[in-house]
C-alpha positions as CSV (number, residue, x, y, z in Angstrom):
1,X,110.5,79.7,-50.9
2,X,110.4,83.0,-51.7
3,X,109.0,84.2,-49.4
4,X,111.3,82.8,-46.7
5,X,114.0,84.1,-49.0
6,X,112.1,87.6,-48.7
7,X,112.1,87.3,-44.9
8,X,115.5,86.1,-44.4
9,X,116.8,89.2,-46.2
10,X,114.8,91.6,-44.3
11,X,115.7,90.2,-41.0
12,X,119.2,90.3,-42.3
13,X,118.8,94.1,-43.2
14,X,116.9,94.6,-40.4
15,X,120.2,93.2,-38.1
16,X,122.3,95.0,-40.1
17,X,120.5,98.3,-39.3
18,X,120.4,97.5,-35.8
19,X,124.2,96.3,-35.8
20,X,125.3,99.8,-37.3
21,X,123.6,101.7,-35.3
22,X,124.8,100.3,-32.3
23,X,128.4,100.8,-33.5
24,X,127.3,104.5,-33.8
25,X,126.2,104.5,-30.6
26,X,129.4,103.2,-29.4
27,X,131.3,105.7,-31.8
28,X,129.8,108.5,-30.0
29,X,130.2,107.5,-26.9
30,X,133.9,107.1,-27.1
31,X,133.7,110.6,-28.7
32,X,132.0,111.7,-25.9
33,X,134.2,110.3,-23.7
34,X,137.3,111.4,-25.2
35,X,136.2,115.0,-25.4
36,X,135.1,114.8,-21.7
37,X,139.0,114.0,-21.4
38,X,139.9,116.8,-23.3
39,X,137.8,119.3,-21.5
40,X,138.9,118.2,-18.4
41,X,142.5,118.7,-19.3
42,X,142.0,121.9,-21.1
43,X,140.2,122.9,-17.5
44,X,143.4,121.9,-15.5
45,X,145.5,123.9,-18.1
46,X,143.6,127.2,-17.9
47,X,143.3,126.3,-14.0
48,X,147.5,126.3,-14.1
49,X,147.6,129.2,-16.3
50,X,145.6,131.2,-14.5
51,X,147.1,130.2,-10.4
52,X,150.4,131.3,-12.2
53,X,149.3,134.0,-13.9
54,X,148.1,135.2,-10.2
55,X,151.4,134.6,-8.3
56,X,152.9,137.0,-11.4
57,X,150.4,139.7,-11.1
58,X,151.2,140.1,-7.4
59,X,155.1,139.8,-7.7
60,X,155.0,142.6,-9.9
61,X,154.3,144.9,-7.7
62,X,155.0,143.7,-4.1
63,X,158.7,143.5,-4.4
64,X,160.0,146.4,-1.8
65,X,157.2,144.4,0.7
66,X,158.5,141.2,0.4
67,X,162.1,143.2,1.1
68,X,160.2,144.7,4.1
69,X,159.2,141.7,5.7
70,X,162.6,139.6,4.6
71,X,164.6,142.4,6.5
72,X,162.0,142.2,9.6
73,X,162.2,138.5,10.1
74,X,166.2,138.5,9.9
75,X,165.9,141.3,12.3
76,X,167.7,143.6,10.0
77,X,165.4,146.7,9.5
78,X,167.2,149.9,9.6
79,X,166.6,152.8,11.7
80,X,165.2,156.5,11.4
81,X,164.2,157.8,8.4
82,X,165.5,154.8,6.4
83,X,163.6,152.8,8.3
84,X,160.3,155.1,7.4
85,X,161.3,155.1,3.6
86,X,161.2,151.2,4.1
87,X,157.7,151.0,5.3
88,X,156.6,153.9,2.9
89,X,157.8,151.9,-0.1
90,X,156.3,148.2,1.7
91,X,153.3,150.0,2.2
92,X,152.6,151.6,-1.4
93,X,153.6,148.1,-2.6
94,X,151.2,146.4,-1.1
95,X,148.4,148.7,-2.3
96,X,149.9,147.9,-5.8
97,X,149.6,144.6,-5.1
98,X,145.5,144.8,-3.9
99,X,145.4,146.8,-7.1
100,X,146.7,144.4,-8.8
101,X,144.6,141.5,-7.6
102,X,141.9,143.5,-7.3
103,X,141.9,143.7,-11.4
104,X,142.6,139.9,-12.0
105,X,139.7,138.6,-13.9
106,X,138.2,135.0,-14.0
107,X,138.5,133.0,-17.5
108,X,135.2,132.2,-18.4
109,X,136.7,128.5,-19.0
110,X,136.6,128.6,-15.2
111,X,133.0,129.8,-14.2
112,X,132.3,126.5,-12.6
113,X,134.7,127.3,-10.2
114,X,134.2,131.1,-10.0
115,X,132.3,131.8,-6.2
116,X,135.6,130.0,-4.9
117,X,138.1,131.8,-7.1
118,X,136.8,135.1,-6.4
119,X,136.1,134.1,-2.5
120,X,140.4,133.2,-2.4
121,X,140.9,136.4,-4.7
122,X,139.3,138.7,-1.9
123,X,141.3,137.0,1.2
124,X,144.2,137.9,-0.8
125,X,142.7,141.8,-1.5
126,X,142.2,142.0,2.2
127,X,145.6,140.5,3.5
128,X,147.1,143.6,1.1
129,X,144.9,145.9,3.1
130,X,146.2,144.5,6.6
131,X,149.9,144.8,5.7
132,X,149.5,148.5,4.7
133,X,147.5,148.6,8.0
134,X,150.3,147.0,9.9
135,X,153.0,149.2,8.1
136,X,151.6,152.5,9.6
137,X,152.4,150.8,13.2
138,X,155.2,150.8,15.1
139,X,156.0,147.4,15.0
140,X,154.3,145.9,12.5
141,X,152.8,142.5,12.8
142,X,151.6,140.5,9.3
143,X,150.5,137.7,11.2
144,X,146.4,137.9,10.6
145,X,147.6,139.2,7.2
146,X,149.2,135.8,6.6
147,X,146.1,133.6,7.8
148,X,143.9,135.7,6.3
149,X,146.5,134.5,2.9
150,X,146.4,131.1,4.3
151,X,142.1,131.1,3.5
152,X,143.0,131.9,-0.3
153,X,145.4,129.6,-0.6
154,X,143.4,126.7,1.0
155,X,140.5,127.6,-1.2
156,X,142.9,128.1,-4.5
157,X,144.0,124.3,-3.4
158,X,140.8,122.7,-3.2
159,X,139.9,123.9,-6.5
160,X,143.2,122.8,-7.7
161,X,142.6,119.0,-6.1
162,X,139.3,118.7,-7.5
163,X,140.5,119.1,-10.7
164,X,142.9,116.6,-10.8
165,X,146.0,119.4,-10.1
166,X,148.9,119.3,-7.1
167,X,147.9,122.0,-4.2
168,X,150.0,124.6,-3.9
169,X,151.4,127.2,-1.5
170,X,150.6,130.8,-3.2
171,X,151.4,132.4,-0.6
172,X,155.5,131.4,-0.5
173,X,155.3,132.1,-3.9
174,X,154.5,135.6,-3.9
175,X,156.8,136.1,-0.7
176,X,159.5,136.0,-2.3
């Protein structure tokens, strides 16, 4: 008898073991999980911090080109020397604005997305350099400058969407 009583206890403690470390199991696994959940937000956070922190950088400094290119689609450029003081200005912004981008840095919390940050960060360096371009012509066109914006902004958005986060136009952000 005592021996069953020995044996009955063991398999008891040996279920009891077994039971508890399977709830561990399960405790760390929902820890797991939630922390997965918690990177992934903090991910979509920095991601939205920095996208913003981009369109801010650039409308710092590209204010009297956005004026440039407001009063050349209303048709309401002014003439002469005005109208050279106008493009001197558009065209000094928009090297402030390269500058500007130029220096913006990835977050480390973003390396797994840094090839396609960077690759959108340099369409936008280059559309800056093709507006001043286009401001030492006579008639300026910013139409290649604007797809070459459109690349960035369709690779900024399909970082954005694979995170979880609403596309965006950066473009019509910083055009204001």
């Amino acid at each position: 008898m005592k021996k069953i009583t020995i044996l009955g206890l063991s398999a008891a403690l040996l279920l009891a073991a077994c039971g508890t470390e399977q709830s561990t199991d399960t405790a760390e696994t929902a820890s797991g999980s939630a922390t997965m959940e918690s990177g992934k937000e903090s991910i979509k956070s920095q991601l939205m911090q920095f996208y913003l922190s981009v369109s801010k950088d650039i409308n710092k400094e590209d204010a009297h080109l956005n004026d440039f290119e407001i009063a050349q689609a209303e048709s309401t450029l002014p003439k002469g020397a005005e109208l050279s003081e106008m493009k001197e200005k558009a065209s000094a912004s928009a090297e402030q604005a390269k500058q500007a981008v130029e220096a913006i840095e990835v977050p480390e919390s973003l390396s797994g997305h840094q090839e396609e940050i960077e690759g959108a960060l340099a369409s936008i360096v280059q559309s800056y350099e093709m507006k001043a371009e286009e401001l030492d012509t006579e008639a300026p066109d910013f139409q290649a400058a604007a797809d070459k914006f459109a690349e960035a902004d369709a690779a900024l958005n399909e970082v954005l969407e694979e995170n979880g986060l609403i596309a965006s136009n950066l473009y019509s952000e910083v055009s204001q």
